[in-house]
N, C-alpha and C positions, 0 to 999 in steps of 0.2 A: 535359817540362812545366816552365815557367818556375816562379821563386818565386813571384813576379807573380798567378799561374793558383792556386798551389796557397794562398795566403794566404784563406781568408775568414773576415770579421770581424762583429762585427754595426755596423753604420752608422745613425749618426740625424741626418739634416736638423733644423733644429732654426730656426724661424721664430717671433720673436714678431712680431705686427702685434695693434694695435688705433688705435679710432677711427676715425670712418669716411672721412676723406681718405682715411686710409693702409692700408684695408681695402679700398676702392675701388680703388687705385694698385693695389696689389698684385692681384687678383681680372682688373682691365682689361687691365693692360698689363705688370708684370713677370712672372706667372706664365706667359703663353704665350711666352716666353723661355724658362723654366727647364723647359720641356717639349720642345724642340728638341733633335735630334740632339748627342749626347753631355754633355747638361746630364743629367737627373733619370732618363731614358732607361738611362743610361749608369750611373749610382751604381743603378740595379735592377737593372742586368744582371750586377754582378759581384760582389755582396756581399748580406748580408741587410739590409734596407735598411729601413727610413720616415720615415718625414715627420712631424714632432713639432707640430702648430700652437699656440703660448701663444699665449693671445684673452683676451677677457674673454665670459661668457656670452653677453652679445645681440651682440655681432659675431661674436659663434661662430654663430648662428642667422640672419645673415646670407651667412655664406663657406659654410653645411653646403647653403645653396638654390642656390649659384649653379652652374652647368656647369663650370665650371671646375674647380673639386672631385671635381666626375665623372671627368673626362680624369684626373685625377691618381691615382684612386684602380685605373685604370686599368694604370698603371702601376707602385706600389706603394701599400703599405697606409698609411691615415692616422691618425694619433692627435692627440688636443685633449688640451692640459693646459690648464684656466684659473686665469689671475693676476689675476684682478679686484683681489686684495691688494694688488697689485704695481702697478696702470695709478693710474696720476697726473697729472694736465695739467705741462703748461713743464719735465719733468724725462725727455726722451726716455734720452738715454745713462744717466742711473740704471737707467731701468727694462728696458733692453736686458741689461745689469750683470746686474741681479740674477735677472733671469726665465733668460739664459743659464746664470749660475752653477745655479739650481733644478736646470736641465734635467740639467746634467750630473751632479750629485750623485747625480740620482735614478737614476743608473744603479747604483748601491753597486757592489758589490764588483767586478762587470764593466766600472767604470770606467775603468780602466786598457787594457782590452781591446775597448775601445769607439771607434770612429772618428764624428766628430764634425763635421758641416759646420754654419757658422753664416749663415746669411743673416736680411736686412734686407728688407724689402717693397716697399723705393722701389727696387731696382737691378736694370738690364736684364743679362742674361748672353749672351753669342756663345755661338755655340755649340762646344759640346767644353770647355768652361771647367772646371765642375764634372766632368765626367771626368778633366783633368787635375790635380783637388786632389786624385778617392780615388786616381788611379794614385801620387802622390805619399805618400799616406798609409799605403798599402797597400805599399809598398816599403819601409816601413822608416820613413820621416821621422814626427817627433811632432807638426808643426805647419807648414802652409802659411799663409803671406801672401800676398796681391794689392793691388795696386795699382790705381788706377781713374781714372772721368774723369767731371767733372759735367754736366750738360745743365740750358737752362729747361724745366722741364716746360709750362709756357703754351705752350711754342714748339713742340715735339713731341707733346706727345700725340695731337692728331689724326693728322697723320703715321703715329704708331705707330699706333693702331689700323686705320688704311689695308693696313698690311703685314700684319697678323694673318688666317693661312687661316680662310677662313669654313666651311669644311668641318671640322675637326679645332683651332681651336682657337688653333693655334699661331704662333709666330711667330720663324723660325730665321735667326738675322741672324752672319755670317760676320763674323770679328773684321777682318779689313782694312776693309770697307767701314765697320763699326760705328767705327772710329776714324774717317774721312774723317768720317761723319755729325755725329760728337760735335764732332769739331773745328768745325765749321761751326754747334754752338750752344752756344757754351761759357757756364757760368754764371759771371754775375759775380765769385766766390771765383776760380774757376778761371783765368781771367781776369787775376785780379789777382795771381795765384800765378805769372805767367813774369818773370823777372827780368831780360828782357832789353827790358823795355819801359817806359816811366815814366807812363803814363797813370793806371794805380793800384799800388795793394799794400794787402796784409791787417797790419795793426797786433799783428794773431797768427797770423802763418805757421804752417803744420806740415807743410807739403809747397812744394818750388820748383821751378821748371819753365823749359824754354828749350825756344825752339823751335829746331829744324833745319833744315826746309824745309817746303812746303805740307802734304806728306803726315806729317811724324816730330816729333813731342816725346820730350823726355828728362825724366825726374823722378828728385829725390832726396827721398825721404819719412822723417820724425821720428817719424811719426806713421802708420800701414798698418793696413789691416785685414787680422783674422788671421781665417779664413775657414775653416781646418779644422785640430783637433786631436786628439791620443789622448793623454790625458794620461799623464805618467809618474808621477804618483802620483796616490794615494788621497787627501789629507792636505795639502791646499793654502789659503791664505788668500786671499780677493778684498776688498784695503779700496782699492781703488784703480779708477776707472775701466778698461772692460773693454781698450781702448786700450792702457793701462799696467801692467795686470795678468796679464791672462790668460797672453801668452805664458813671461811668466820664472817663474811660480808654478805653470803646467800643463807647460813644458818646460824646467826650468832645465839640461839638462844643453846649451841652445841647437841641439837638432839643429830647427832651423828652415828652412825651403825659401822663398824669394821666388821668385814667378811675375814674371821681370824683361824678359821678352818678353811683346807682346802677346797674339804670334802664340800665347803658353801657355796665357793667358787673364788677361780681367779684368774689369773690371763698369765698368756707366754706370750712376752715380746723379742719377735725374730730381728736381731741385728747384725748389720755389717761388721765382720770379726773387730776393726777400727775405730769403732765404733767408744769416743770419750776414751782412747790411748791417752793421749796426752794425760791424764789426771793417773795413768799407772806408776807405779813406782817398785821395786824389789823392795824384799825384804819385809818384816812382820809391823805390827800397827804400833803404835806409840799412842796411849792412851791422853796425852797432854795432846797432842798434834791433832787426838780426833777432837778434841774439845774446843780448840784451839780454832779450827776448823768451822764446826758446827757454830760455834758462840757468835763466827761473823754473817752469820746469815737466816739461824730459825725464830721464828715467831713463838708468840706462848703457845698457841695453839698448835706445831709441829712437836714441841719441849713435849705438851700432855700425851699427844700422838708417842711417840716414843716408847710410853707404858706397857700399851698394847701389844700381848704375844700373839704372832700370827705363824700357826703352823702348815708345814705344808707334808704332806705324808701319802707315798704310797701303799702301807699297808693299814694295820689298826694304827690309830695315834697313840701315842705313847701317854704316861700318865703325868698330870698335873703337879706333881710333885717330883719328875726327874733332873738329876742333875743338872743338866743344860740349860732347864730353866733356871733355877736357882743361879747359874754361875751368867747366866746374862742380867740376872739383877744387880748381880757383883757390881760387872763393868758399866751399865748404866748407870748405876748406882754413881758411882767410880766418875763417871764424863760427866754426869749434870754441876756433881761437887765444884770441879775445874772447870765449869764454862761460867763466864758473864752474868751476873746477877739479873741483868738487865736483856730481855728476849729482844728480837729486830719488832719494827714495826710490820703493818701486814699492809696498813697505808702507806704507798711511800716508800717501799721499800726499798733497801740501798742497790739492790738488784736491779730494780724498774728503770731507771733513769737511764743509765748506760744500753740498757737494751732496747727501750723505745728508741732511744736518739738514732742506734744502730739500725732498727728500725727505717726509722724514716730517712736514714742517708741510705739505705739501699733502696727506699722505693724513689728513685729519685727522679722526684718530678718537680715540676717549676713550682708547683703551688700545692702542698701537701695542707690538707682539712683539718684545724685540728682535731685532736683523739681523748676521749675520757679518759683523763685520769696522764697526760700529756707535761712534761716537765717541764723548765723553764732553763733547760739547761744547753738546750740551742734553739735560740731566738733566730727572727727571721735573718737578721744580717750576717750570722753564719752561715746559712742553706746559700746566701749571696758569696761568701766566701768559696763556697766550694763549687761554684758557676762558674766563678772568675778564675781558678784553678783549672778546671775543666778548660776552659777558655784557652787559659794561658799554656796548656801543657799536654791538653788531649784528654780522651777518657781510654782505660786500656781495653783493646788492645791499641787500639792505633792512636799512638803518643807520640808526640813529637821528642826532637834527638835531646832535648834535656832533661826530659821523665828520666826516673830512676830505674822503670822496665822498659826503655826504650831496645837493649838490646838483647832483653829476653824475647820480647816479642815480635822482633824486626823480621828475623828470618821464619817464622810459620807463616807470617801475617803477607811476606813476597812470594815465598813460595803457591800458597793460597791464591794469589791473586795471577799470577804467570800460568797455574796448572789447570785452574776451575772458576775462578770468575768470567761472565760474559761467557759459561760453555752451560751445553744443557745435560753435565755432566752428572752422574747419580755419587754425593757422596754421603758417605757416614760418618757421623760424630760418636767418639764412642768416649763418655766421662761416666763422673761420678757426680753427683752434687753441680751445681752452677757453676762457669767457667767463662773468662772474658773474653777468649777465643770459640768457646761453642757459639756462647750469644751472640758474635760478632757475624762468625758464618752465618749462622742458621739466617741473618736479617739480609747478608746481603748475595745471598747464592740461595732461590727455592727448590733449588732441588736437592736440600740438605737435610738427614733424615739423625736425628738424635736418639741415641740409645743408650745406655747406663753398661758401665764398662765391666763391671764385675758378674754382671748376670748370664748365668749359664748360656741364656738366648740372644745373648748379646750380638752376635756375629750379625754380618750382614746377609738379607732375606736370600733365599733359592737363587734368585735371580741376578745377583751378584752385584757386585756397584763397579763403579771408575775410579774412586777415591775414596782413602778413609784419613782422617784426624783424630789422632789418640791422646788424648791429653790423662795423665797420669803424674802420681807423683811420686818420692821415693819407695815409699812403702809398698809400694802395690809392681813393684819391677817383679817380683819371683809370677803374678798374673799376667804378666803380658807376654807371657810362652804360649799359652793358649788362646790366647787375642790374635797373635801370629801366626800361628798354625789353621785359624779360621780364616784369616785374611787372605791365606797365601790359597786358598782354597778359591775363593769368593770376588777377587779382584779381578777384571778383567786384564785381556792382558796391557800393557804399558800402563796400567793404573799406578799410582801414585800412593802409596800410606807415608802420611808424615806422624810421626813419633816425638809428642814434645811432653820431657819430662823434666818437672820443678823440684824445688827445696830451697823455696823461699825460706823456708825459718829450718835449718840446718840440722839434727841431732847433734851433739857433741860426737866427735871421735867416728860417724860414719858421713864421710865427706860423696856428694854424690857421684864425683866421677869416678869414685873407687867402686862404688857399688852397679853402675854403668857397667864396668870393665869385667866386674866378678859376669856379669851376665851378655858381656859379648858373642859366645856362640850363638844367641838364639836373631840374632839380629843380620847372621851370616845363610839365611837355609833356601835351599831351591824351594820354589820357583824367585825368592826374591832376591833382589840385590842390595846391597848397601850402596847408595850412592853419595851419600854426604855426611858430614857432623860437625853439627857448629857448637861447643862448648861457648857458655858466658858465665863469668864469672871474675875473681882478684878483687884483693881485699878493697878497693876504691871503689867498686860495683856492691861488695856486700857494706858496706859503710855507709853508701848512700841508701843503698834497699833498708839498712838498718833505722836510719834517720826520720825514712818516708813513712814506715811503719810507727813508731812512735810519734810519729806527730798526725796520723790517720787515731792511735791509740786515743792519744789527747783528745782531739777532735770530733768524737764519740761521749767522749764524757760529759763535756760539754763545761760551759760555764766560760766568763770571758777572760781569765784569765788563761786555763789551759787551751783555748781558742787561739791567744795571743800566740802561747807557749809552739801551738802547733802549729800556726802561718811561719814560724821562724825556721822549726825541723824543715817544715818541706821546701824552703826556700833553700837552706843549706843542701838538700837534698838535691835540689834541682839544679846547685852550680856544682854539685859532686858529679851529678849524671853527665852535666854537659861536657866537664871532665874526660867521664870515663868514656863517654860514645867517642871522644874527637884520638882519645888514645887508645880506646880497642875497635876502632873500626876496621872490619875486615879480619880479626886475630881469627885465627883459626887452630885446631888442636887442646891438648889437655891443658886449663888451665888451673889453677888454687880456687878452693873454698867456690867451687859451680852453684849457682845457681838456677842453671838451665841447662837442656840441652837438645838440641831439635834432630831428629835425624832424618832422615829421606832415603826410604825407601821402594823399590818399584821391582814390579812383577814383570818376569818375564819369560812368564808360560806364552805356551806357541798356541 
């Protein structure tokens, strides 16, 4: 009998998802992946095993309805922890952070003896993957990394759901093809990650890539995910994103394993085409700028990470001696020379601080617990400062007339209240991501049904609704042709869609009422009507949004002087707003430098 055979341990899958994009995603189309021969299959068959799911309550009562959950239970047993404490809008990798850290602790004293896989809800697996991280963990090693590859999820999901057996569930996708696939819809990051191309690059690399031939890419990553560990101790600190922590604080003695073959295993993470734009740039890489880059944020331990060639290849691999490798040693070679002598901490890192703080002003509650590994960079009389804010000025949406978004969000927030508040009216919220206007409705009208704006099934159910609330923002106007064309289908008649679209932080040179106008026709179509449009915006409105914004920036960072720094922006902000509302009250039409624009539209099918 091998070692191999005679080792069993206890094992926990360990999954947070919430929200219900990422509830959906997962449920749709990653799970019948991770049900495929030698994935989930395979961690039941040789160890004691479950499936840990952190949710939040109502997407737990979601994912406990769906079939999916059946097959799995099927397979091994399922446990729910919920983090509602822990789920926060805009702060994904915090709350990955710290719900993973929960999960692990809560093993006490068996945590050392505890074998640990961590997955994410957006990523497809080939199969045999996840058997190859417990055979790895189960041999002895403390900690496996993989490597992976992004896809647009607009581009694929149909597709994937096509593959999924309609008898069982599943969906078992063989790691050669799954690279030719991925290759063929690579997301823009990814994209902009090979360095052997000048069309783009990422202004914050953490992974670089060259291609080889049709079928093989090479990556060297700063930056990997560590996908399954058994820690070596009991007695570990997490003040650093999980990226940069987990590994040297759960395994410092480095006995770490990289999956540097495909053929081992690795994951496809489906993302929103949007998905980290901001970090895109044109044009080819500048070897000082990736260093440059890289110097203000890796640890020793991502620097050694770096070395490691990880191939991904649909046909044979190609040989250890080609070109591409050699020339990614160059450039390696080439960035560590020009980066900082000195690596970031893994305690403490410069990253941590900003993000917790962020953290906790989004969970904002009167009396936040504190958190391992918790900065000292907003003390209590801060969280008192931004009470008395709240206080003095409103939370958005519904701010009083000297907020700086008093007149972006004045007219959805009246309309709102004249068309569906006090009715027992059916409407639909239809965003992306967290929104001060979804959360506003959804609390104060129950008969509001939230749905993520970009998903093919986004539209409103057979049964049509009264109302829908489209919050959107520049980027996404060439999407809401088909958001309209469903709505116009699905509203009853005299139903109400209001259309409220932002650009609070502006792109240079594409101003949004221009880009509004380019997309005028689709706003004009039977059965619906235009009935209104209220632009806001001029330069005294983007001055003060400007002001409020850098002193929210401060205010996150924390510390009492940029605290000081930031009571003063939003004070000046607050006499610019009151400003602007007393002089653009009622303005109606195109105005300079928009930052909103709400429109009203209503059906008038018979």
């Amino acid at each position: 009998m091998t070692e191999r055979a005679e080792v069993v341990r206890p094992l926990q899958v360990l999954l947070p998802v919430w929200g219900d994009r990422h509830v959906r995603q997962f449920l749709e189309l990653s799970l019948p992946t991770w049900l495929a021969v030698g994935n989930l299959p395979a961690v039941a068959a040789h160890t004691a095993a479950e499936l840990v799911i952190m949710t939040g309550a109502a997407d737990w009562r979601v994912i406990e309805r769906h079939p999916g959950l059946a097959r799995v239970r099927t397979v091994l047993p399922v446990r729910v922890m919920l983090i509602d404490d822990l789920i926060v809008p805009r702060n994904h990798s915090t709350v990955l952070t710290l719900a993973w850290e929960r999960a692990i602790r809560a093993a006490g004293d068996d945590l050392t003896e505890t074998c640990f896989i961590m997955l994410v809800s957006d990523v497809l697996l080939p199969e045999s993957t996840l058997g190859s991280v417990v055979d790895r963990l189960l041999a002895g090693h403390r900690g496996v990394m993989i490597g992976g590859l992004q896809v647009v999820l607009d581009e694929v999901a149909a597709e994937l759901r096509a593959k999924i057996d309609r008898n069982d569930g599943v969906c078992g996708l063989a790691a050669r093809a799954l690279v030719r696939w991925s290759l063929a819809h690579l997301h823009p990051t990814l994209a902009a990650a090979f360095v052997d191309q000048g069309l783009s690059h990422s202004t914050h690399p953490n992974h670089l890539f060259w291609r080889i031939d049709e079928a093989s890419v090479l990556a060297r990553y700063f930056c990997m995910y560590m996908i399954g560990v058994r820690p070596e101790r009991r007695q570990f600190e997490i003040s650093a994103p999980l990226d940069f922590s987990f590994q040297p604080e759960m395994c410092p003695s480095g006995d770490v394993v990289v999956l540097d073959d495909s053929d081992q295993g690795f994951f496809v993470e489906c993302l929103p085409r949007h998905h980290e734009a901001a970090f895109l740039a044109p044009g080819p890489y500048d070897v000082a700028a990736i260093a440059a880059s890289l110097g203000r944020w890796t640890t020793a331990e991502q620097r050694r990470l770096s070395m490691t060639r990880v191939l991904f290849h649909a046909g044979e691999p190609c040989s250890v001696d080609h070109p591409v490798y050699r020339a990614s040693e160059v450039l390696l070679e080439d960035i560590r020379a020009r980066m900082p002598a000195q690596a970031q901490p893994h305690r403490g890192h410069p990253y941590w601080g900003p993000q917790l703080n962020a953290f906790l002003l989004e969970r904002g509650r009167d009396a936040e617990p504190a958190l391992p590994g918790a900065p000292a960079g907003i003390p209590a009389r801060a969280h008192g400062l931004r009470r008395l804010l709240w206080r003095l000025a409103g939370r958005p949406p519904t701010v009083r007339r000297w907020h700086p978004f008093w007149r972006d969000y004045g007219p959805p927030c009246e309309a709102a209240r004249t068309e569906w508040l006090g009715t027992r009216k059916r409407i639909i919220v239809l965003c992306d991501g967290a929104h001060p206007l979804a959360r506003w409705l959804a609390f104060e009208h129950a008969e509001t049904v939230l749905r993520p704006l970009r998903d093919s099934e986004a539209a409103p159910d057979s049964d049509g609704c009264d109302g829908a609330l489209v919050l959107a923002s520049a980027p996404h106007l060439a999407e809401l042709s088909g958001v309209l064309d469903r709505l116009a289908r699905q509203l009853t008649a005299g139903g109400l869609a209001l259309l409220h679209i932002d650009d609070v932080a502006p792109a240079p040179g594409r101003p949004l009422e221009l880009a509004v106008l380019g997309h005028a026709g689709m706003f004009r179509r039977p059965p619906l009507n235009l009935e209104s449009c209220v632009y806001v915006g001029g330069r005294i409105h983007r001055l003060a949004l400007d002001l409020y914004a850098a002193g929210a920036r401060l205010y996150t960072r924390g510390g009492a002087l940029r605290t000081a720094l930031a009571a003063v922006l939003s004070a000046l902000s607050m006499v610019l707003g009151l400003w602007d509302s007393c002089a653009g009250r009622g303005r109606r039409g195109s105005v300079r430098s928009c930052s909103s624009i709400t429109l009203a539209i209503r059906s008038e099918r018979r």
